[in-house]
N, CA, C and O atoms as a Tinker XYZ file with bonds, in Angstrom:
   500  protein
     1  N      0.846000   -1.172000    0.000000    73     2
     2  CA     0.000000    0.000000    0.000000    64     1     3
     3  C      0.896000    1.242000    0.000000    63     2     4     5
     4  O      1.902000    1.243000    0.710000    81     3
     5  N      0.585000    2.298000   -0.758000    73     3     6
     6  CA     1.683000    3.350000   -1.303000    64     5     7
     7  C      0.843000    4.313000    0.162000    63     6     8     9
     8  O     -0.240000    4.140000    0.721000    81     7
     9  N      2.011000    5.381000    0.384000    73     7    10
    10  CA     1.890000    5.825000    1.443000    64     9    11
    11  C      0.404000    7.051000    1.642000    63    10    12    13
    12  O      0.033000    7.692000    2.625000    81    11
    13  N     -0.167000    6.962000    0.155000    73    11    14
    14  CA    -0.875000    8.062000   -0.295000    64    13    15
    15  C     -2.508000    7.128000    0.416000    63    14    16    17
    16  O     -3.604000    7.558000    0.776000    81    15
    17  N     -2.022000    5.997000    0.360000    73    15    18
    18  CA    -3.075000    5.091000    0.393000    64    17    19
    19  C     -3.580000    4.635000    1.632000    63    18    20    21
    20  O     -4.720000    4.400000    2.034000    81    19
    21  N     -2.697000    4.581000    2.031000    73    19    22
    22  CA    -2.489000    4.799000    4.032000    64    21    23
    23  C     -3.194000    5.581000    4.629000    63    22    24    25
    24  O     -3.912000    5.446000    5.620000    81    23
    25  N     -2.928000    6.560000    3.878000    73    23    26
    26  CA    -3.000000    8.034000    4.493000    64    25    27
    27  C     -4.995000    8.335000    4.290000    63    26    28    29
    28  O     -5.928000    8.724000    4.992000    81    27
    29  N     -4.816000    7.969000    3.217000    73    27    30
    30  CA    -6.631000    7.954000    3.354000    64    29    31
    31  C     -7.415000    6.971000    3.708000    63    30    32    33
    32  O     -8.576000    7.209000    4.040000    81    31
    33  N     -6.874000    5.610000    3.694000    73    31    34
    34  CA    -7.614000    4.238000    4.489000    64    33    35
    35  C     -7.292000    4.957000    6.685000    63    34    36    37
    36  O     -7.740000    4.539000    7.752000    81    35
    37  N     -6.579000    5.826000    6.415000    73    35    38
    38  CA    -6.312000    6.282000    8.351000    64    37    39
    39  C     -7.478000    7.229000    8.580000    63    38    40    41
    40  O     -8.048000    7.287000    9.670000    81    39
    41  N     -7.959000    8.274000    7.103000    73    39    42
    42  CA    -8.704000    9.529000    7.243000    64    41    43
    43  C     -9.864000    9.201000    6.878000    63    42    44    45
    44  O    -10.705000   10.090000    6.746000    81    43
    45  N    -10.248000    7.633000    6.586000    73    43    46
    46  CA   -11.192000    7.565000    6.100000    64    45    47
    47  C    -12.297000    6.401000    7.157000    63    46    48    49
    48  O    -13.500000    6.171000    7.283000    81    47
    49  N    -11.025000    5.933000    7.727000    73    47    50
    50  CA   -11.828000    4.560000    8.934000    64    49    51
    51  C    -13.243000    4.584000    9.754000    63    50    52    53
    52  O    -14.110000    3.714000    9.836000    81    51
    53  N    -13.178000    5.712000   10.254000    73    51    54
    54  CA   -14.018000    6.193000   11.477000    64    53    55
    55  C    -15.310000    6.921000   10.869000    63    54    56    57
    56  O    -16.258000    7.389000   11.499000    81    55
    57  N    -15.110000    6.897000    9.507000    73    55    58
    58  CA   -15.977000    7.550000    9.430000    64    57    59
    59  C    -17.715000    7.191000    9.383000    63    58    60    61
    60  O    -17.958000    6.008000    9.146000    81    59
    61  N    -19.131000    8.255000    9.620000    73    59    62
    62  CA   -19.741000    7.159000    9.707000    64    61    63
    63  C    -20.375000    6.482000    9.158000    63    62    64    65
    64  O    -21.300000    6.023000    9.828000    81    63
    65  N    -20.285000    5.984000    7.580000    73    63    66
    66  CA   -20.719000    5.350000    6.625000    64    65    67
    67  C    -22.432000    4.973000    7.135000    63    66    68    69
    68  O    -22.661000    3.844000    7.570000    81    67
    69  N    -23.408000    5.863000    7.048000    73    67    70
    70  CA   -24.599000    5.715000    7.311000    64    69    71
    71  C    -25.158000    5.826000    5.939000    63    70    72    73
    72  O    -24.649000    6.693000    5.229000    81    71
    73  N    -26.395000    4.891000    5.292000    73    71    74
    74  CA   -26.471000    5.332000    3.866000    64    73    75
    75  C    -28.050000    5.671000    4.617000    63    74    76    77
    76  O    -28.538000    5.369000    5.706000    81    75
    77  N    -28.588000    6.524000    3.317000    73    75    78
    78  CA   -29.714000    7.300000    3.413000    64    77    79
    79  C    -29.985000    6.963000    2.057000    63    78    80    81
    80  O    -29.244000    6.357000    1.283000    81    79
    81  N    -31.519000    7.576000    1.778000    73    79    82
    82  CA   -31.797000    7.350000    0.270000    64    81    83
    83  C    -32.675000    8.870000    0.339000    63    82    84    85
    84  O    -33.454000    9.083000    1.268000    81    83
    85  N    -32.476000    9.720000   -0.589000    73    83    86
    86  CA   -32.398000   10.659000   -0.974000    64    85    87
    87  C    -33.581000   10.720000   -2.490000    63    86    88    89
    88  O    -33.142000   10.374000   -3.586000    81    87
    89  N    -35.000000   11.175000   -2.341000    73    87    90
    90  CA   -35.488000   11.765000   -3.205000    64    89    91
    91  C    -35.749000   13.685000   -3.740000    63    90    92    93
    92  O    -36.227000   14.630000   -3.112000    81    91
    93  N    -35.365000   13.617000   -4.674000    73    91    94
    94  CA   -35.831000   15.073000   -5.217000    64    93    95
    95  C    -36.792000   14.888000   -5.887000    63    94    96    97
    96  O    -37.050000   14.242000   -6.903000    81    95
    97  N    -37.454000   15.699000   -5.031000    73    95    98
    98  CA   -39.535000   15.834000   -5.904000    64    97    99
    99  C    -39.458000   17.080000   -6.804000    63    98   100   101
   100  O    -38.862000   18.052000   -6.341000    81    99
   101  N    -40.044000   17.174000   -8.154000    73    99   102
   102  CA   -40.196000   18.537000   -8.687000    64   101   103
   103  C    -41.749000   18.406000   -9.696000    63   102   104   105
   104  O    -42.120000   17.471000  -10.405000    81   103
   105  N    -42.268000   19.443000   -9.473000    73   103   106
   106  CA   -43.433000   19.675000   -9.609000    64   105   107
   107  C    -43.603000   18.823000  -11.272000    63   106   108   109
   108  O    -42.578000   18.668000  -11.935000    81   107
   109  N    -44.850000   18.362000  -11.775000    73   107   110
   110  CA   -45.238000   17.462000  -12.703000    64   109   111
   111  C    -46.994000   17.911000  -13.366000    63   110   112   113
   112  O    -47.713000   17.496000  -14.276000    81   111
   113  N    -47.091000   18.994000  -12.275000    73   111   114
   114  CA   -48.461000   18.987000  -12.529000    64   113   115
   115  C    -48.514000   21.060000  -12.719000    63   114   116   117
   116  O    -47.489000   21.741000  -12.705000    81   115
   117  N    -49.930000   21.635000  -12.874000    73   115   118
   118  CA   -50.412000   22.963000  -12.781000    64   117   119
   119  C    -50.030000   23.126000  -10.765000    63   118   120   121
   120  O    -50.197000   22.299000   -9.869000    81   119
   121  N    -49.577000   24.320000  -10.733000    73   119   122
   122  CA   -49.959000   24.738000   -9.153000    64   121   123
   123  C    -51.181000   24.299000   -8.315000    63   122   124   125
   124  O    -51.194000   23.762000   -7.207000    81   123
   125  N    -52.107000   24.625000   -9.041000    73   123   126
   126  CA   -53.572000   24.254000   -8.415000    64   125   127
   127  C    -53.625000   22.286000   -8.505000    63   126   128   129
   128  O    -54.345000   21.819000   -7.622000    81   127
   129  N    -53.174000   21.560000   -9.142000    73   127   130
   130  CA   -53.309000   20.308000   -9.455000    64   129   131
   131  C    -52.513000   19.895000   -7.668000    63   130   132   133
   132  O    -53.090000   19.225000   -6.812000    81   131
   133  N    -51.220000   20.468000   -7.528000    73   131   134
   134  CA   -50.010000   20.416000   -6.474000    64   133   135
   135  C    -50.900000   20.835000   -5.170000    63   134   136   137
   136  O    -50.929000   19.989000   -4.276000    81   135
   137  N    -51.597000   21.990000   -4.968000    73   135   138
   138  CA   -52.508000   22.325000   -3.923000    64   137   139
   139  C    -52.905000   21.390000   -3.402000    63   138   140   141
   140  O    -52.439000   21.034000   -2.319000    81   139
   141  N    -54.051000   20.607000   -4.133000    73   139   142
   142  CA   -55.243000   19.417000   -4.031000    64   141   143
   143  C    -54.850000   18.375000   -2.955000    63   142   144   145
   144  O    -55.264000   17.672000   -2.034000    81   143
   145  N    -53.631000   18.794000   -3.784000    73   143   146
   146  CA   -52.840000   16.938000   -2.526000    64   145   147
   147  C    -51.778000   17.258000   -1.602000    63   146   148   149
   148  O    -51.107000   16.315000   -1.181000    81   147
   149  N    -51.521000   18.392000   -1.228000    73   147   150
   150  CA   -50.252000   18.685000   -0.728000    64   149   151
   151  C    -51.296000   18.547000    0.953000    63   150   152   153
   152  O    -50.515000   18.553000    1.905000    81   151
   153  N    -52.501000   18.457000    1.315000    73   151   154
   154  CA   -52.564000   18.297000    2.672000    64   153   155
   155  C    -52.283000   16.414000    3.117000    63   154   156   157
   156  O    -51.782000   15.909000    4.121000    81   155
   157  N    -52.847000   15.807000    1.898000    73   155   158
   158  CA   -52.561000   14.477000    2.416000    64   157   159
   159  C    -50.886000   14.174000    1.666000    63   158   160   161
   160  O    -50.336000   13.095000    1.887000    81   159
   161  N    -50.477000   14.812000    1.144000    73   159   162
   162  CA   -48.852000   14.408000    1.331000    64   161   163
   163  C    -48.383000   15.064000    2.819000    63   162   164   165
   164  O    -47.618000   14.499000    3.600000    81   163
   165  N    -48.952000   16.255000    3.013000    73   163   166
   166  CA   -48.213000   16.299000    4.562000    64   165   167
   167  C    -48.741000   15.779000    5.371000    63   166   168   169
   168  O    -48.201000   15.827000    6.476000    81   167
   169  N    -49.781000   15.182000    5.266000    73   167   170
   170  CA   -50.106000   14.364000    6.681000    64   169   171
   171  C    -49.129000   12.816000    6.301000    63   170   172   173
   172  O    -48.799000   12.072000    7.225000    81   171
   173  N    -48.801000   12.542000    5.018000    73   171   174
   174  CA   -47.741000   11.567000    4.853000    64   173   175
   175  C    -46.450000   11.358000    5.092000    63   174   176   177
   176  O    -45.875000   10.280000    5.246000    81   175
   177  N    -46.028000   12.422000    5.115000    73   175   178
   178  CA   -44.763000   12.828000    5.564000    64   177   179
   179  C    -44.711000   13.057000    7.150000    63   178   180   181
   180  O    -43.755000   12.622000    7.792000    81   179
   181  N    -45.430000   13.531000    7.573000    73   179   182
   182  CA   -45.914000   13.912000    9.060000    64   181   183
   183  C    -45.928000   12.060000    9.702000    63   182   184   185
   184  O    -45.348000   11.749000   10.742000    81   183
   185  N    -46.529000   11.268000    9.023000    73   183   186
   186  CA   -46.563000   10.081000    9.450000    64   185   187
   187  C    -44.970000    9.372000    9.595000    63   186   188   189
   188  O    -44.420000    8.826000   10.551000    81   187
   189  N    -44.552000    9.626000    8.310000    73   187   190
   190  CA   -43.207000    8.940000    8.280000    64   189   191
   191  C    -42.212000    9.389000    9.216000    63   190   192   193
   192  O    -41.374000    8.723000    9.823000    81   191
   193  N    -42.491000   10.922000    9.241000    73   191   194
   194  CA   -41.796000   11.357000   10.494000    64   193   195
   195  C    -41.374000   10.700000   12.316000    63   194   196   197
   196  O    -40.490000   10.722000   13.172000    81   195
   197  N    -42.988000   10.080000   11.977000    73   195   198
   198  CA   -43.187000    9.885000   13.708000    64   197   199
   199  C    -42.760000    8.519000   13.664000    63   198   200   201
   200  O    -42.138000    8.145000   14.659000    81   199
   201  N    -42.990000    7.479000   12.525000    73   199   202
   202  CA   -42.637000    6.827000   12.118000    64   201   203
   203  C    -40.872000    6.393000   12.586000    63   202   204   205
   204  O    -40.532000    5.280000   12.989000    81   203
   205  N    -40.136000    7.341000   12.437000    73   203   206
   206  CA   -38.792000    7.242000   12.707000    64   205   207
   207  C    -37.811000    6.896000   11.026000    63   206   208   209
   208  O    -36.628000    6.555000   11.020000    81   207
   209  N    -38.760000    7.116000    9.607000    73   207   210
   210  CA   -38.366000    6.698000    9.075000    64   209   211
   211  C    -37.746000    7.784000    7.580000    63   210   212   213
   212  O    -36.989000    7.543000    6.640000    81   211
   213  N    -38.411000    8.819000    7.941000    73   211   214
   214  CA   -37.521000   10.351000    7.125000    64   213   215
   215  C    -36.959000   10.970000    8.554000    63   214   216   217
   216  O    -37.279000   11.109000    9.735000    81   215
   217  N    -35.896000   11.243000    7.613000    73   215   218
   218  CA   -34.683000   11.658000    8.308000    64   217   219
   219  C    -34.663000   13.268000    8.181000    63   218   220   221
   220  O    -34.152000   13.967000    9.055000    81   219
   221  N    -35.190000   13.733000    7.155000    73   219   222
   222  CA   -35.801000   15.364000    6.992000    64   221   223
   223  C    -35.925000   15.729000    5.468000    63   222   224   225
   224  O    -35.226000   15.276000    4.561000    81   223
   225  N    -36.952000   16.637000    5.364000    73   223   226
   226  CA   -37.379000   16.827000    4.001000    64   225   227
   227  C    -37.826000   18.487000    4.332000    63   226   228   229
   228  O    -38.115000   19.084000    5.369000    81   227
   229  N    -37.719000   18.892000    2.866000    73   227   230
   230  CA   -38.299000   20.210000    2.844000    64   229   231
   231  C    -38.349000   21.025000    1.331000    63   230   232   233
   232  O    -38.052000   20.321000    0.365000    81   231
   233  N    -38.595000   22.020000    1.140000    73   231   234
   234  CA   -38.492000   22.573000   -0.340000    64   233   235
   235  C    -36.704000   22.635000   -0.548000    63   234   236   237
   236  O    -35.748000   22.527000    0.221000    81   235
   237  N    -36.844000   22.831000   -1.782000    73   235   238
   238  CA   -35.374000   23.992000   -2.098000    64   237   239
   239  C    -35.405000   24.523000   -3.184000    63   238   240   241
   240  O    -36.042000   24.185000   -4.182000    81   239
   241  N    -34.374000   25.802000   -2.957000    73   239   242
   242  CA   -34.528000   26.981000   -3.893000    64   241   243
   243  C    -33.339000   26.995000   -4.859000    63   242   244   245
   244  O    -32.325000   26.426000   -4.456000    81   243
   245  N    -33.314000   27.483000   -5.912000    73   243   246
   246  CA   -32.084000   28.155000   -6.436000    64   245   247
   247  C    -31.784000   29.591000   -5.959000    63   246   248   249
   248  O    -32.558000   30.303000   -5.320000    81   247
   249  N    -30.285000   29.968000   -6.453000    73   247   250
   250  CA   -29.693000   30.856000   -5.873000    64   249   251
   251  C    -30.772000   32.711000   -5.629000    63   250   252   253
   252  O    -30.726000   33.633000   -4.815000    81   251
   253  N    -31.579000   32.395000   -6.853000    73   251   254
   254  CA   -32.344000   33.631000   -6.888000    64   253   255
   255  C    -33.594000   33.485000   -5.985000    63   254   256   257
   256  O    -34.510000   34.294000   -6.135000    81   255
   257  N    -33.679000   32.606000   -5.152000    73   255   258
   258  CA   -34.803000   32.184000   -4.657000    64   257   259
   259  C    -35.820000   31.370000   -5.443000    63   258   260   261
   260  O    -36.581000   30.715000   -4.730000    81   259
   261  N    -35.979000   31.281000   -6.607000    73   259   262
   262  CA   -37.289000   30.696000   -6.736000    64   261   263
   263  C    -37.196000   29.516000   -6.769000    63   262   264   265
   264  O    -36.120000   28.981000   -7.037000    81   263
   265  N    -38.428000   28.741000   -6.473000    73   263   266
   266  CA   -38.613000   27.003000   -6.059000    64   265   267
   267  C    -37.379000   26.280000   -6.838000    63   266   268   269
   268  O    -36.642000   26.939000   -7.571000    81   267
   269  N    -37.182000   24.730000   -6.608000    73   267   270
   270  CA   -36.132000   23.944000   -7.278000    64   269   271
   271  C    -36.583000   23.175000   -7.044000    63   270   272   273
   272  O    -35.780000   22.267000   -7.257000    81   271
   273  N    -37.863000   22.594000   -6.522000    73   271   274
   274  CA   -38.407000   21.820000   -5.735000    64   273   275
   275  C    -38.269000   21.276000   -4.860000    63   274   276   277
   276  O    -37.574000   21.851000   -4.023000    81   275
   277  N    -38.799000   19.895000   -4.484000    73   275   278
   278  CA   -38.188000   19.299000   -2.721000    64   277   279
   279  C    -37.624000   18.287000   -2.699000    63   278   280   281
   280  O    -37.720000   17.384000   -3.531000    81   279
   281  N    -36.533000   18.329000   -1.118000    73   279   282
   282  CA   -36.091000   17.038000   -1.089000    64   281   283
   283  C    -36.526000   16.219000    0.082000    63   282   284   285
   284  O    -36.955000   16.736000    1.114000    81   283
   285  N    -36.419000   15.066000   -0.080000    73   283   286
   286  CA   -36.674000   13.961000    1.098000    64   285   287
   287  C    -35.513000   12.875000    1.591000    63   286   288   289
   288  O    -34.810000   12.256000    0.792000    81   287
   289  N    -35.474000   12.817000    2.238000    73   287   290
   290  CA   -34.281000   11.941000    2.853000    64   289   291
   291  C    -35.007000   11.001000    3.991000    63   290   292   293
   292  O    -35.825000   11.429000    4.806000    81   291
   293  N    -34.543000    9.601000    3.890000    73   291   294
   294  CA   -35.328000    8.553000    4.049000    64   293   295
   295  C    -34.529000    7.750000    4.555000    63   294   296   297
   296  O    -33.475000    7.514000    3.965000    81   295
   297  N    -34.855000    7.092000    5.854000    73   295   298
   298  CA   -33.913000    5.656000    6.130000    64   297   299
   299  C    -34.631000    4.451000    5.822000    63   298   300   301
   300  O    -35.779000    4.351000    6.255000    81   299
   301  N    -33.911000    3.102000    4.836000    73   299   302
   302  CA   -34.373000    2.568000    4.227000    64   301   303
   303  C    -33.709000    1.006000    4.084000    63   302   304   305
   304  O    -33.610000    0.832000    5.299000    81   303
   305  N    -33.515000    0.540000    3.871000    73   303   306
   306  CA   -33.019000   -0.990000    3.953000    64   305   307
   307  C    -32.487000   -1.275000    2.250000    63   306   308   309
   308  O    -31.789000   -2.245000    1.955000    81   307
   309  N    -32.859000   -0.465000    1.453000    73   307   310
   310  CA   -32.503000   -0.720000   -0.215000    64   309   311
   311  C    -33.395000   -0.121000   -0.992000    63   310   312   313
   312  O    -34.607000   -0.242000   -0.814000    81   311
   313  N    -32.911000    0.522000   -1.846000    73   311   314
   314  CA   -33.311000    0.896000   -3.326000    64   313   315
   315  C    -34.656000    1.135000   -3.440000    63   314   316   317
   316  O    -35.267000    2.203000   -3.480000    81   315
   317  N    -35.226000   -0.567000   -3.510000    73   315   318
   318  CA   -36.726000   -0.755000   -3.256000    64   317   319
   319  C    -37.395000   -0.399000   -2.648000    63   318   320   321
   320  O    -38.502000    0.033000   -2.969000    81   319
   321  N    -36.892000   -0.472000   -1.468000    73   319   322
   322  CA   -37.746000    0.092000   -0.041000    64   321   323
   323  C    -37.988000    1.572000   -0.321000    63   322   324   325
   324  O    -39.054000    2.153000   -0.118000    81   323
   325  N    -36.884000    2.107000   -0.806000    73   323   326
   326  CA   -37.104000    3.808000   -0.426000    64   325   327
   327  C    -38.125000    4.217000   -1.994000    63   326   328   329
   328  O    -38.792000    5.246000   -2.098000    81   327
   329  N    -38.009000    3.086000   -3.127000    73   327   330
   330  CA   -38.491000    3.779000   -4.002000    64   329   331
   331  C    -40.318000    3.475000   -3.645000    63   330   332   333
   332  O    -41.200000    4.276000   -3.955000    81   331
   333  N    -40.529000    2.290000   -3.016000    73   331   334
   334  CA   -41.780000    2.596000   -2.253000    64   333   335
   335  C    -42.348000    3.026000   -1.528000    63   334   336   337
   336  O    -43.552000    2.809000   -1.387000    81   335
   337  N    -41.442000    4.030000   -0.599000    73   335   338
   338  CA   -41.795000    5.285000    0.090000    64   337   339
   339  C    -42.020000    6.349000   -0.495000    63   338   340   341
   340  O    -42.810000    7.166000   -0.023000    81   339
   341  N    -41.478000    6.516000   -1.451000    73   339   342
   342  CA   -41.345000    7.415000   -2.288000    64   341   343
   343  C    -42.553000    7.441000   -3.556000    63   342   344   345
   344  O    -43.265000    8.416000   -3.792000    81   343
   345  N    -42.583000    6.429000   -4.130000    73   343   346
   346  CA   -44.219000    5.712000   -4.440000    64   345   347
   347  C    -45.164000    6.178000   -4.091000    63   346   348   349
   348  O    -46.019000    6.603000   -4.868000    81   347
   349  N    -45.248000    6.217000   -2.909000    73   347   350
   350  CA   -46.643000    5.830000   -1.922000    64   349   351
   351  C    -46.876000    7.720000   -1.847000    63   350   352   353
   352  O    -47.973000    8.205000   -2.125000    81   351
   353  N    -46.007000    8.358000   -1.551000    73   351   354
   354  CA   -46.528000    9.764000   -1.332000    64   353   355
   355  C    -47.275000   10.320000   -2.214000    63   354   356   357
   356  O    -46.813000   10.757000   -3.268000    81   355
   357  N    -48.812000   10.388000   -1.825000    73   355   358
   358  CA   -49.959000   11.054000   -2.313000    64   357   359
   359  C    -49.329000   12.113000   -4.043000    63   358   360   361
   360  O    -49.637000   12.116000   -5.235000    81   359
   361  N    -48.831000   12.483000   -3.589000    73   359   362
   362  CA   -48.088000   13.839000   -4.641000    64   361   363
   363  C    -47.746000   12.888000   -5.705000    63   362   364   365
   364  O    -48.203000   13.205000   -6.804000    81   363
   365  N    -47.029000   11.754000   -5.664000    73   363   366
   366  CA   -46.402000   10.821000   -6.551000    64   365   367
   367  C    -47.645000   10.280000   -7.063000    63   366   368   369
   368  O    -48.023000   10.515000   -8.211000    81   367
   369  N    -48.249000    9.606000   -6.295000    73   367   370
   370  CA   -49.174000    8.373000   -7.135000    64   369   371
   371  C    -50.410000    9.615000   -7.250000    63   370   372   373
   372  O    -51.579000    9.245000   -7.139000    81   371
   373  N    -50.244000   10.424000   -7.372000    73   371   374
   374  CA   -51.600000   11.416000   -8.292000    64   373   375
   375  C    -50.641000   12.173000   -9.526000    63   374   376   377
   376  O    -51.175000   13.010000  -10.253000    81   375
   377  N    -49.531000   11.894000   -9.656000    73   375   378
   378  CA   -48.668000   12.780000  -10.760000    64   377   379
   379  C    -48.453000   14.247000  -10.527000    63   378   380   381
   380  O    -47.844000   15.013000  -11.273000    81   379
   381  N    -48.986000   14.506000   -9.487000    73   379   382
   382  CA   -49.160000   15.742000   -9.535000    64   381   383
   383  C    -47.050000   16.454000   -9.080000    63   382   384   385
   384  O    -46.709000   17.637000   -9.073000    81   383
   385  N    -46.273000   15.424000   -8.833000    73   383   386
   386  CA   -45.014000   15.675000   -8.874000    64   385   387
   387  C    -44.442000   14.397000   -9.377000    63   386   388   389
   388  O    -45.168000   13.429000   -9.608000    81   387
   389  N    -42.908000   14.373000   -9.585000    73   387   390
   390  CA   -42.293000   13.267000  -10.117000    64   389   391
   391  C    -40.935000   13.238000   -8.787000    63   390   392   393
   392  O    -40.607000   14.040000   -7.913000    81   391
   393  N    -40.385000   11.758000   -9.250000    73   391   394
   394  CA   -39.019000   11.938000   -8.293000    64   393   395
   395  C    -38.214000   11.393000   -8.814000    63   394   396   397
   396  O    -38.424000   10.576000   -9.710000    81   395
   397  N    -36.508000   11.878000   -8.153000    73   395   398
   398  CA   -35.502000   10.982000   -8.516000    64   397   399
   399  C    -34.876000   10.850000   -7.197000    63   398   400   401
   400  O    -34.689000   11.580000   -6.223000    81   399
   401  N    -34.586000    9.447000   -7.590000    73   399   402
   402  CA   -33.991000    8.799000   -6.104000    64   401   403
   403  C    -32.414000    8.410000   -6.167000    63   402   404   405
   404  O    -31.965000    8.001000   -7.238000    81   403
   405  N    -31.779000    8.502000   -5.311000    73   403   406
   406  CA   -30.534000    8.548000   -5.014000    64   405   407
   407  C    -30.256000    7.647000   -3.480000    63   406   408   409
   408  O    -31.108000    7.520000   -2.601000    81   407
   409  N    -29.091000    7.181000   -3.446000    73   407   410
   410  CA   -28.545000    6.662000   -2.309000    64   409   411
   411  C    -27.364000    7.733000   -1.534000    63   410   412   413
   412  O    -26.356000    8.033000   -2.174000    81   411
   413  N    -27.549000    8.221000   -0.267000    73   411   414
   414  CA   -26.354000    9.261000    0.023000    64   413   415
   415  C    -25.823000    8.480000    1.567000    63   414   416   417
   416  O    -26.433000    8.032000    2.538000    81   415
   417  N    -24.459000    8.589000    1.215000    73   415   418
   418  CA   -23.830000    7.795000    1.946000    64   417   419
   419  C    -23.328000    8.901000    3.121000    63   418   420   421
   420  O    -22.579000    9.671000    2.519000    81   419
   421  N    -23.401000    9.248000    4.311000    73   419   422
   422  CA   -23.607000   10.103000    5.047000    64   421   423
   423  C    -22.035000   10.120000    5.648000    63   422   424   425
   424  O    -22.013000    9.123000    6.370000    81   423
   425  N    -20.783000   10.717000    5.709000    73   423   426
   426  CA   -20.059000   10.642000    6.626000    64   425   427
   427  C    -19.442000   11.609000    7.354000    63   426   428   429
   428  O    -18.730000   11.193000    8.267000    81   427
   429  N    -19.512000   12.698000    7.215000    73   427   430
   430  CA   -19.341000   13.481000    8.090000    64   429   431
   431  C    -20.098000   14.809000    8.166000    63   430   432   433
   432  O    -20.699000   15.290000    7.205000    81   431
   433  N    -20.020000   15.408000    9.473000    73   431   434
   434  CA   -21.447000   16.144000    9.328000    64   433   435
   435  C    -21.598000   16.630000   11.242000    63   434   436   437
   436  O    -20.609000   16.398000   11.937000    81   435
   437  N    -22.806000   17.246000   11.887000    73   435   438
   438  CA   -22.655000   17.038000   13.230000    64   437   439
   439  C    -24.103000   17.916000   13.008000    63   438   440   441
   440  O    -24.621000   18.739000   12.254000    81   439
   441  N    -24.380000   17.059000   14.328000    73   439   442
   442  CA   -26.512000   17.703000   14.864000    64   441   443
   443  C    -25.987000   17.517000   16.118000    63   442   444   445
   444  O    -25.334000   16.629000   16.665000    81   443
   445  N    -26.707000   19.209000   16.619000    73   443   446
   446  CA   -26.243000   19.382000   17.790000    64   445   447
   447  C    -28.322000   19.712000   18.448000    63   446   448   449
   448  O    -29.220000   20.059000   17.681000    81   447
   449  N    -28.438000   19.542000   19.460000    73   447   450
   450  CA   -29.602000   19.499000   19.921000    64   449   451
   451  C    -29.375000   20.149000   21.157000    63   450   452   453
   452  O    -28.389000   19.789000   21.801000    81   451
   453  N    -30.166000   21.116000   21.645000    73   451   454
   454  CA   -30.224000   21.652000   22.903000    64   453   455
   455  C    -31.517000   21.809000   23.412000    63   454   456   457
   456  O    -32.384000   22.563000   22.969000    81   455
   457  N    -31.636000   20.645000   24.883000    73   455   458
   458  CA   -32.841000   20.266000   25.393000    64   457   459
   459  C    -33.003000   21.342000   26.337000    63   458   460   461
   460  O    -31.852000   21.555000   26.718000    81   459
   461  N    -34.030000   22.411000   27.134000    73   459   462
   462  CA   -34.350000   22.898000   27.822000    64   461   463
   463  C    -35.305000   22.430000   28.719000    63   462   464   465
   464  O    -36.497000   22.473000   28.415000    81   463
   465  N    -34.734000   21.760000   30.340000    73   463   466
   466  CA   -35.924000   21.413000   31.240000    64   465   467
   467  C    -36.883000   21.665000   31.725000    63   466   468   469
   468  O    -37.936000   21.091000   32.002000    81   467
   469  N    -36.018000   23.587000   31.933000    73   467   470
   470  CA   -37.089000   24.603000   32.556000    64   469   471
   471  C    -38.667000   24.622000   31.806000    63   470   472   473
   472  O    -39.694000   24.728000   32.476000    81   471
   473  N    -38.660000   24.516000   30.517000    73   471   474
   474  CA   -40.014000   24.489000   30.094000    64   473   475
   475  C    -39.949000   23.829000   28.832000    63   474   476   477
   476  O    -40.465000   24.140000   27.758000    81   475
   477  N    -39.200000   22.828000   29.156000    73   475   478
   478  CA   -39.310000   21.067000   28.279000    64   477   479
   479  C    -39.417000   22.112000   26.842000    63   478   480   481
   480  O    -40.519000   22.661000   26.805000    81   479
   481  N    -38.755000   22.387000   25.989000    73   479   482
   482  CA   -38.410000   22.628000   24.925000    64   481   483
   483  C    -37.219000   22.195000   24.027000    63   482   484   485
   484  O    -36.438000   21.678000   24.825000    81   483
   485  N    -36.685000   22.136000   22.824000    73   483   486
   486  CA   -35.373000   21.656000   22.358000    64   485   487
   487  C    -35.654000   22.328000   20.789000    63   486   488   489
   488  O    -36.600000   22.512000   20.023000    81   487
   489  N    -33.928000   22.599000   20.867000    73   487   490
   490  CA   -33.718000   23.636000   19.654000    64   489   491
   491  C    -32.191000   22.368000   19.109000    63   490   492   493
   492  O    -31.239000   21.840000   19.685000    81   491
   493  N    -32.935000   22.389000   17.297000    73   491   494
   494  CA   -31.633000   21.719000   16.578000    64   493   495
   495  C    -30.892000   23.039000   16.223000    63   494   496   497
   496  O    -31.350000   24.119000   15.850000    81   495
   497  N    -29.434000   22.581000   16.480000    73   495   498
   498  CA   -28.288000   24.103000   15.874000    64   497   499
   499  C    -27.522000   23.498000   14.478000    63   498   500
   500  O    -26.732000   24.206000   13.852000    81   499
């Protein structure tokens, strides 16, 4: 092993190889079509949440602000699994958006959480 090789099998060990599966939703339908269903996609997402099984989702923008659409991030067991989570969201199986799915291999990074007793609250930083 050349010393270059070392050097990144040492920087690379610990790290924490968590995989995630990663959809980007972007709109497929009229605005008003996207309306219709966006309360039972969030009560779907809201489920998966409590669920323990999205890891976090939300819109995103380009640099000028306007929409780019959304992403979802999902813990999942394979491919399949996440592309039937991904399936199943109301928004998908009415067309009213489309997705592409990805696998993201998570390794470095940090979530810091600060619990407050005084009046049971908690803030992610």
């Amino acid at each position: 092993m050349t010393e270059l090789e070392e050097t990144i099998k040492q920087l690379t060990h610990g790290l924490l190889h968590k995989e995630l599966y990663v959809y980007h939703t972007v709109p497929a339908a009229p605005l008003s079509e996207i309306q219709k269903h966006l309360p039972a996609h969030l009560e779907y997402q809201f489920r998966l949440e409590k669920e323990g099984i999205m890891f976090a989702a939300g819109p995103l923008a380009n640099e000028d602000g306007t929409p780019a659409g959304g992403m979802i991030v999902v813990r999942a067991q394979s491919f399949a699994a996440a592309r039937a989570i991904a399936e199943a969201d109301p928004m998908h199986r009415a067309g009213a958006r489309t997705f592409t799915l990805r696998r993201w291999t998570v390794n470095e990074g940090s979530l810091s959480v600060r619990v407050h007793y005084s009046d049971q609250t908690a803030k992610i930083d």
